[in-house]
C-alpha positions as CSV (number, residue, x, y, z in Angstrom):
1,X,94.7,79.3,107.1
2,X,92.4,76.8,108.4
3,X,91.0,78.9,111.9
4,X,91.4,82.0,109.6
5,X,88.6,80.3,107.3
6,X,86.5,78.7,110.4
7,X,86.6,82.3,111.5
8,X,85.5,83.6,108.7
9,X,82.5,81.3,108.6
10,X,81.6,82.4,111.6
11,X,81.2,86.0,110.6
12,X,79.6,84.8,107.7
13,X,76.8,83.2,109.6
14,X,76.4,86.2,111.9
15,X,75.8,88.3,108.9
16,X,73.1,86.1,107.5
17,X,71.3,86.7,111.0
18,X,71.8,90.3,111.0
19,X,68.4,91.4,108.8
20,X,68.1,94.9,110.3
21,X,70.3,97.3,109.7
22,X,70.8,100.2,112.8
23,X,69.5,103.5,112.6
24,X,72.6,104.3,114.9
25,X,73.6,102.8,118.3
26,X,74.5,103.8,121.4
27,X,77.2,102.8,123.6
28,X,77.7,98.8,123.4
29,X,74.8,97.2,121.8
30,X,71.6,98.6,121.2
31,X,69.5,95.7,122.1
32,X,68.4,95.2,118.2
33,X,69.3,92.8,115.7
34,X,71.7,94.9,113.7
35,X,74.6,94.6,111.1
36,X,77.2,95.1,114.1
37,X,75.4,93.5,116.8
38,X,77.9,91.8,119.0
39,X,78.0,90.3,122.7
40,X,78.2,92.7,125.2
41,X,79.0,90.1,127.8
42,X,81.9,88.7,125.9
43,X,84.8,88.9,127.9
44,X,87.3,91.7,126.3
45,X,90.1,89.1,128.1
46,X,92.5,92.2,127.4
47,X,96.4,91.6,127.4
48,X,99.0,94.3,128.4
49,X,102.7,94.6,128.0
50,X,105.2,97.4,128.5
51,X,106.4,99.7,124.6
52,X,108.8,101.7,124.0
53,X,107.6,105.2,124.5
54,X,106.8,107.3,121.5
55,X,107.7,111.2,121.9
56,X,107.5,111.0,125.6
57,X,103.9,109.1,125.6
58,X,103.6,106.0,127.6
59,X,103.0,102.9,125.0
60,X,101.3,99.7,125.9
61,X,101.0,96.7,123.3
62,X,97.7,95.9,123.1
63,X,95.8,92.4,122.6
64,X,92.1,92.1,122.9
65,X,89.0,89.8,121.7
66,X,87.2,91.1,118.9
67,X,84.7,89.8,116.9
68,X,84.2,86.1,117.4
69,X,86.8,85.8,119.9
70,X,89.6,86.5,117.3
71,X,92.6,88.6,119.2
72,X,92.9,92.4,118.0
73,X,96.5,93.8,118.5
74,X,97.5,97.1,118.6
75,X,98.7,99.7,120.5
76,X,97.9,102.5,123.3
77,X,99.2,105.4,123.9
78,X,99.0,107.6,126.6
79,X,100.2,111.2,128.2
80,X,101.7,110.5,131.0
81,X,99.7,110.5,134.4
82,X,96.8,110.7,132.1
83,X,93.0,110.3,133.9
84,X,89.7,111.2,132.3
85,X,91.5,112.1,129.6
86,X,89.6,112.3,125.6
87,X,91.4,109.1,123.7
88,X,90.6,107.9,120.1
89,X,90.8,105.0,117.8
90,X,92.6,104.8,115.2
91,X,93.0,102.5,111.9
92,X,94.8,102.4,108.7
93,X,94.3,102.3,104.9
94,X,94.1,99.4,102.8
95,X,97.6,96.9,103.3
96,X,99.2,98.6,106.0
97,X,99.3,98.7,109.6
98,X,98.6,99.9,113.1
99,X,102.0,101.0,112.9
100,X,101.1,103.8,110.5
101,X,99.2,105.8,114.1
102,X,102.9,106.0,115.3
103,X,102.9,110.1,113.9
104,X,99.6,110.9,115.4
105,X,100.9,109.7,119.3
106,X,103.0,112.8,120.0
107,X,101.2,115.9,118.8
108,X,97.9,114.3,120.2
109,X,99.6,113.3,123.1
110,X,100.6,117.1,123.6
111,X,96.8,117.8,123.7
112,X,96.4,115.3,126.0
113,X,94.5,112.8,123.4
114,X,95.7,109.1,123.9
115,X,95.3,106.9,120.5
116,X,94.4,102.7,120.6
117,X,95.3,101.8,116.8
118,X,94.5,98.2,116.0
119,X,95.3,96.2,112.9
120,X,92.3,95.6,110.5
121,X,91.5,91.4,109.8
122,X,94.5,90.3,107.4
123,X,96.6,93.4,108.4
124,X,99.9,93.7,110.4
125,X,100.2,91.3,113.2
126,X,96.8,89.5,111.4
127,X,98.5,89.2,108.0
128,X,99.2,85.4,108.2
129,X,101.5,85.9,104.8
130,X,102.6,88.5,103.1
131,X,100.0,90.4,100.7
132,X,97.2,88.2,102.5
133,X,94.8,91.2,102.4
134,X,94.1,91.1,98.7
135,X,92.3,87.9,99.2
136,X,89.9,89.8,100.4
137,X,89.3,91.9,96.7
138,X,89.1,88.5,95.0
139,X,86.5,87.2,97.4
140,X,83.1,89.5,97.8
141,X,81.5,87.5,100.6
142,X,85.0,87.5,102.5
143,X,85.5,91.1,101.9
144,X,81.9,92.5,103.5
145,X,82.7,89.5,106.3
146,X,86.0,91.5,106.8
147,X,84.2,95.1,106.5
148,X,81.7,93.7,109.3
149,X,84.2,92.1,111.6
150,X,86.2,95.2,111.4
151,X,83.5,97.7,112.5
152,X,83.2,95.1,115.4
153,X,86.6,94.9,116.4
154,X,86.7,99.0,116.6
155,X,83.3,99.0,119.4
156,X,85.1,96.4,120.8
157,X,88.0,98.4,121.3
158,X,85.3,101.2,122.4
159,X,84.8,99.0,124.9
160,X,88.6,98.2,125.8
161,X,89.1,102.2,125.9
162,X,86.2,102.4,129.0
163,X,87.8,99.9,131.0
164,X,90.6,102.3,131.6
165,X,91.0,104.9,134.2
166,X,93.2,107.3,131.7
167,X,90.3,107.5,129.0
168,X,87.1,109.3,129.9
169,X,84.1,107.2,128.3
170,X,82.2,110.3,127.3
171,X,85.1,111.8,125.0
172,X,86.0,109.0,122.3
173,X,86.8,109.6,119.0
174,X,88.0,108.2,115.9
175,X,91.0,108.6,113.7
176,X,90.7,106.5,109.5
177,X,92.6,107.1,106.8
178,X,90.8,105.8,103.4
179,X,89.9,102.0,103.7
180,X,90.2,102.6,107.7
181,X,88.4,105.9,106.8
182,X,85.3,104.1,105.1
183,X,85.0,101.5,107.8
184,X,85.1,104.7,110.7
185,X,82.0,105.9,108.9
186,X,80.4,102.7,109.5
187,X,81.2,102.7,112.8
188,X,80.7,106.4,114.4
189,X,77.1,105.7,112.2
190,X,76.4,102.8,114.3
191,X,78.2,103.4,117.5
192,X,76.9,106.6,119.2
193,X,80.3,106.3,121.8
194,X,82.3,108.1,119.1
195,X,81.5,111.8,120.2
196,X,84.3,113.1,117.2
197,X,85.2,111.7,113.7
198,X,87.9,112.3,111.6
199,X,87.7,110.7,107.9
200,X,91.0,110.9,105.8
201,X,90.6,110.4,101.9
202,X,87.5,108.7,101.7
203,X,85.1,107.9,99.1
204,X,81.0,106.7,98.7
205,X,81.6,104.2,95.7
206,X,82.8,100.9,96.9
207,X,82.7,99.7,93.1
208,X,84.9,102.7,91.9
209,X,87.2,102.1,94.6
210,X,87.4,98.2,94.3
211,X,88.4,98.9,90.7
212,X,91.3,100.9,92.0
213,X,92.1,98.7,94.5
214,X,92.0,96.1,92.0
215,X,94.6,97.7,89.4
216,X,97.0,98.4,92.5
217,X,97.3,94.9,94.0
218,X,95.9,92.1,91.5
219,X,96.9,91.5,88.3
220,X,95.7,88.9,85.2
221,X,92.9,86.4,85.8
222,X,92.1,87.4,89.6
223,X,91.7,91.5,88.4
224,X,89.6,90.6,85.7
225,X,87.4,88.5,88.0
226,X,87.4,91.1,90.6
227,X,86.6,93.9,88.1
228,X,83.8,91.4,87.0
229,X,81.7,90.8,90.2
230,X,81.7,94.6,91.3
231,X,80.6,95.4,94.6
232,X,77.7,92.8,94.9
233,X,76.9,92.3,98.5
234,X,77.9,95.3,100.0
235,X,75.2,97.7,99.9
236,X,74.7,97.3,103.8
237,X,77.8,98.7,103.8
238,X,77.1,101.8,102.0
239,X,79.5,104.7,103.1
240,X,77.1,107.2,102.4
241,X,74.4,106.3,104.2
242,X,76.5,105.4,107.1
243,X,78.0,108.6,107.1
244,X,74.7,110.5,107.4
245,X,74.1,108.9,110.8
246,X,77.0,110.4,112.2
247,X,75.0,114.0,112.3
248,X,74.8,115.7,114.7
249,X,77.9,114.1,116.0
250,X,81.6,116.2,115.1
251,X,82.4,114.4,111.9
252,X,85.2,115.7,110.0
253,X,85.9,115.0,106.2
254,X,89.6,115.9,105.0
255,X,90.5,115.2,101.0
256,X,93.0,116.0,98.6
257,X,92.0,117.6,95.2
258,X,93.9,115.1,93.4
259,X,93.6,112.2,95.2
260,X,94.5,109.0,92.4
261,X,93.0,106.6,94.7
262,X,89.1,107.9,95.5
263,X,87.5,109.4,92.4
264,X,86.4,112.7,92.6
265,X,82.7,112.3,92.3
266,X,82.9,109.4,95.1
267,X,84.5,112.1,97.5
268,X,81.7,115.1,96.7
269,X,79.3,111.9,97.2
270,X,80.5,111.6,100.4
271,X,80.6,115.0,101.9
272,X,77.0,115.3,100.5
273,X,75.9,112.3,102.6
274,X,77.0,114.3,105.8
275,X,75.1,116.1,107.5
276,X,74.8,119.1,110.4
277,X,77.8,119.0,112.6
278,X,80.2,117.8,110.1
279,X,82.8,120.2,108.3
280,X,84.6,119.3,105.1
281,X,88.6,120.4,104.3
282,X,90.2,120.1,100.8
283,X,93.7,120.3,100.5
284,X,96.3,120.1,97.6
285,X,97.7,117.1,97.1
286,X,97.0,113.2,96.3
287,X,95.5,110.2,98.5
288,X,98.2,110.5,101.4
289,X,96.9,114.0,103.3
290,X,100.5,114.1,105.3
291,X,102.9,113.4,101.9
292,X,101.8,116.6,99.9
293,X,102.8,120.5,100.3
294,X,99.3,120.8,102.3
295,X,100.9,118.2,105.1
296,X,101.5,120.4,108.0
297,X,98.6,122.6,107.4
298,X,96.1,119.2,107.6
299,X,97.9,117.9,110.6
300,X,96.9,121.5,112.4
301,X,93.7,121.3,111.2
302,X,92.9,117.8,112.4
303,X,94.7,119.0,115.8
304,X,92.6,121.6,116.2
305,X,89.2,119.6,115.2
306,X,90.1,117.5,117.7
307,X,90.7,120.1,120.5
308,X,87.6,121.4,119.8
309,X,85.4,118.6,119.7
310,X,87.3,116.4,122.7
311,X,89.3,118.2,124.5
312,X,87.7,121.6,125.3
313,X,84.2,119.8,126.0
């Protein structure tokens, strides 16, 4: 746990530097002291090694240097003899894992979309101990450092994705579903790269959904504390306004009509944010899009988003 902390006092004391927050950037960094400001010259140092295929798609495991130096893994997939081709990011909801992309790979794939999905700081391959991500709900000052070093780690891996041949630089996207959903908005409103955006079951109200967060993974003394401090520090990362920077970019918002996780008013805050070039899609069901009777009719809708807005570009 020690580098973990050192790590984490590292971000901490980039954040205190970053005074300005961006209007939006575009590709790499900007030039301007901003929230996500990283080194541009910082060697990506990527690592490579051979997967088992998923649906026919060639699969790479995936190692970079993210923010601070700290190592990003994932996964990339790939249509075979793929060059030039549109490829997006993808990253998962609150205590899970890159792993949860693995659906995505084929039906994208048949588009010819390839997918990068990485694991968020104290996720998957980054959990150091099981359940280690709710530290970050009993911590404020950790939990925006984690919301900042993520939003770094996914230009980074904007950056990984130009390096290579298969992915064409001027068609990059991005895949979140809820917590990975809020931070996407952070960083398609910062990162001009990402030419389409697809936001699964997100919400504006980081205090409404801390409280939720809270009731599903702490209990006693530490939920009580959690409940207590709100969402102090974290109005630099307000969703909303974050999401409004996306315009005129292809943004697409996709929620369920009874979602238990995201209050309702937090989603209609949301789509409100948006603005031209963004389309929103309700669909019955709860928080998971692809576990209600609505599944297959989301998963053609966020297939055909994509070909629009990547592929036939």
């Amino acid at each position: 746990m020690g580098r973990r902390r050192a790590a984490v006092m590292a971000v901490a004391m980039l954040l205190a530097a970053a005074m300005v927050v961006p209007l939006g950037g575009c590709g790499g960094d900007d030039g301007a002291e901003s929230l996500f400001s990283y080194e541009t010259d910082q060697p990506l140092d990527p690592e490579f090694a051979p997967a088992p295929a998923i649906g026919g798609e060639q699969v790479e495991k995936v190692a970079y240097a993210g923010a601070s130096g700290i190592r990003v893994p994932g996964f990339l997939a790939l249509p075979p003899g793929a060059e030039g081709a549109p490829c997006v990011i993808y990253l998962h909801g609150f205590g899970r894992s890159k792993d949860d992309a693995t659906p995505y790979v084929e039906p994208l794939g048949r588009l010819g979309i390839g997918v990068l999905a990485i694991d968020a700081p104290f996720h998957g391959d980054r959990a150091a101990r099981p359940r280690q991500f709710t530290d970050m709900l009993e911590d404020p000052q950790l939990f925006a450092d984690v919301l900042r070093e993520t939003v770094i780690d996914l230009r980074r891996g904007l950056d990984l994705l130009e390096t290579r041949p298969e992915c064409d630089p001027d068609r990059l996207g991005f895949i979140g579903f809820s917590f990975g959903a809020l931070n996407g908005a952070m960083l398609a409103g910062s990162d001009g790269r990402v030419r389409s955006t697809v936001l699964l079951s997100a919400g504006a109200d980081w205090q409404a959904l801390l409280r939720r967060a809270d009731r599903l993974y702490l209990s006693g003394k530490s939920a009580r504390a959690a409940r207590e401090r709100g969402a102090e520090g974290l109005e630099p990362y307000a969703v909303d306004e974050w999401v409004g920077r996306v315009a005129p970019r292809a943004l697409l918002l996709v929620s369920g009509r009874d979602d238990e996780v995201v209050p309702r008013a937090s989603i209609e805050a949301l789509h409100a944010a948006a603005g031209e070039g963004s389309t929103v899609v309700w669909y019955d069901g709860g928080h998971d899009p692809f576990a209600g009777p609505d599944r297959l009719r989301v998963g053609r809708l966020v297939e055909e988003f994509l070909k629009r807005t990547l592929v036939d570009v």
